[in-house]
N, C-alpha and C positions, 0 to 999 in steps of 0.2 A: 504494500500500500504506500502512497506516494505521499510525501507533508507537503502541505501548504504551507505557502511561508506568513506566518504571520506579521499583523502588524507591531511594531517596538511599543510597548508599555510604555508610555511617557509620564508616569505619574510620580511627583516629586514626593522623594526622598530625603529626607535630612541631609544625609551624605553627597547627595547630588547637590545640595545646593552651594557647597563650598566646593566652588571647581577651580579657583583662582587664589589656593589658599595662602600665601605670601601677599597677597594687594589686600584679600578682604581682611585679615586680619590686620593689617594696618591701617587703613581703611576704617576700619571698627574701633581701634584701638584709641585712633585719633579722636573719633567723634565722642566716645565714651567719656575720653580723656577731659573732652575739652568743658561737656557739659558738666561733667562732674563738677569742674573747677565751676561753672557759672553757679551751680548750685551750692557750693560752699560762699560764691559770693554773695548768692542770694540771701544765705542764713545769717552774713555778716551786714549785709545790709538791715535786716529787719531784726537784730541784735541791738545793733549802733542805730538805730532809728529807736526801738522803744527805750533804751538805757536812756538814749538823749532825750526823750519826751519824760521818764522818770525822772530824771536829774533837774527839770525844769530848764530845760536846755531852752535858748532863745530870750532874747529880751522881755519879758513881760511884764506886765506889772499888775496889780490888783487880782480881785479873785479869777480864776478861770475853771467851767464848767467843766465835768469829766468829760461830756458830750463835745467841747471845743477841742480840748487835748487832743481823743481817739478822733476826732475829725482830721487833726493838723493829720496825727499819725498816719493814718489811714492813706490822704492824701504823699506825705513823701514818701509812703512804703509804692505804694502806686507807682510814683515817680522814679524813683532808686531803682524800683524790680523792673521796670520796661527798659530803664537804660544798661542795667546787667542784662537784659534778656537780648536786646539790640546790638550791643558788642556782640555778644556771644551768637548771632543770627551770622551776621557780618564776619567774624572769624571763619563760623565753619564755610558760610559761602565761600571766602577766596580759598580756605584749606582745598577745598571741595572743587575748585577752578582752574587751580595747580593741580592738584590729584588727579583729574580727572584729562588732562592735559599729556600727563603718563601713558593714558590709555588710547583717547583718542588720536594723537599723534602716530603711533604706531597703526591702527586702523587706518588712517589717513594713508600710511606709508604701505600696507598690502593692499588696500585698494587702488592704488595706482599703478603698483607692479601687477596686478591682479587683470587691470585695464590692458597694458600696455600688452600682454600674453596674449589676450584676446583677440586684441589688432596683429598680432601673427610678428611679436619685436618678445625677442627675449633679452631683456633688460642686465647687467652683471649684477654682482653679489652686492647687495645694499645692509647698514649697518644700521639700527636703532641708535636713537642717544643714550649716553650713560643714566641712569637710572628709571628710562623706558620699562613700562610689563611686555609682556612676549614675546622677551629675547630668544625662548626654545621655539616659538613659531617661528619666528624669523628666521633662525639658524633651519627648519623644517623645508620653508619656501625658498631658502637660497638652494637647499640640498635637492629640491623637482625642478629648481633653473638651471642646475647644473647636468640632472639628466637629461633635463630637453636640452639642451644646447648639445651634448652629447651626442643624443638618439636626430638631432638636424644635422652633424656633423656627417653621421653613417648613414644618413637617407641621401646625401649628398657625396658619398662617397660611393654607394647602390647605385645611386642616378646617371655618374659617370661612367661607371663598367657596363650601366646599361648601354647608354649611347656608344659606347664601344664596340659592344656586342653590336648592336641594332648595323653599327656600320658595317661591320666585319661579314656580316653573316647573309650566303648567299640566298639560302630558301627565303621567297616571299612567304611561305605560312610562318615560318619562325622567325621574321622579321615582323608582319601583323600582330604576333600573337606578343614582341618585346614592347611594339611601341602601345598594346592594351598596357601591359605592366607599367608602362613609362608613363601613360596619361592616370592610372590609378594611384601612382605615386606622385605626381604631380596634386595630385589632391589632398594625399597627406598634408603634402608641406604649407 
C-alpha cells in the first residue's frame, strides 16, 4: 500500500518558537532589562512623591485639607509616572530600531542576491557586517553561489565539447540529434 504524503503539522510549539535563539534572547533580555529599571523608577518616583507630600514638602502655609495634599499627590505621581513611562517608551523604541537594523539589513542583503540569481547574474561571495544575525545563512547562500557558479562553469564546458562534436561529426542524425542537446542546454543556462 502506497502513503500519501501528508500535509506538515504547523502547529506551534514552544520549542518552535525560539528558532533564533542568540537574537531572541537578547532581544528579551534587553527589553526585560530595560523595563525592569522603569519600574524600579517608577517605585522611586511614587516613594519620593509621597515622603515629599508627608514631609510637607512645598511652600505652604496655613491649614491644608487631606483632600488638597492626595490631590497635589495624585497629580505629580501622574506627572512623574508618564514621564518615566515616556523615556522608557522612547528607549526601547530606538533599542528596538538598532536591533532590528541587525536583522533587516541582512534581509535586505539576501534579497538582493536573491534578485540578482533570478535575472540569470551570479553575484560573488558577499559578507554581512560585524554584528549582523544570519551570518550561518549567509555563509549557506555564499556556499549555493559557489555551486552555481561551478555547475555554469561545467554546462559551459559541456556546451563546448558539444559544439565540437556537433562540428566534427559526419552523420546528419547525430548531428540533429547534438544540436537537440545543445538547444536543451541552452535552456538550462
Amino acid at each position: 500500500m502506497e502513503k500519501t504524503a501528508q500535509a506538515p503539522n504547523y502547529k506551534r510549539k514552544f520549542r518552535s518558537v525560539l528558532i533564533h535563539k542568540p537574537m531572541q534572547r537578547e532581544f528579551t533580555l534587553v527589553v526585560i532589562s530595560l523595563l525592569f529599571i522603569s519600574a524600579l523608577a517608577i517605585a522611586y518616583v511614587i516613594q519620593h512623591t509621597i515622603h515629599e507630600a508627608m514631609m510637607g514638602g512645598g511652600y505652604r502655609f496655613g491649614k491644608i485639607s487631606a483632600y488638597e495634599v492626595m490631590s497635589d499627590v495624585t497629580y505629580e505621581l501622574v506627572v512623574r509616572v508618564s514621564l518615566v513611562l515616556f523615556v522608557t517608551i522612547m528607549v526601547i523604541a530606538v533599542f528596538g530600531v538598532f536591533f532590528l537594523h541587525r536583522i533587516a539589513g541582512p534581509v535586505y542583503r539576501f534579497r538582493a542576491v536573491l534578485r540578482r540569481v533570478c535575472k540569470g547574474e551570479l553575484p560573488d561571495e558577499f559578507k554581512l557586517r560585524e554584528g549582523d544575525y544570519f551570518t550561518e545563512t549567509a555563509d549557506d547562500l555564499n556556499h549555493v553561489l559557489r555551486i552555481l557558479r561551478e555547475r555554469k562553469e561545467q554546462i559551459g564546458k559541456l556546451q563546448r565539447r558539444l559544439e565540437d562534436t556537433i562540428q566534427k561529426s559526419s552523420s546528419s542524425s547525430v548531428a540533429s540529434d547534438l544540436k537537440s542537446i545543445r538547444e536543451d542546454l541552452n535552456r538550462l543556462v
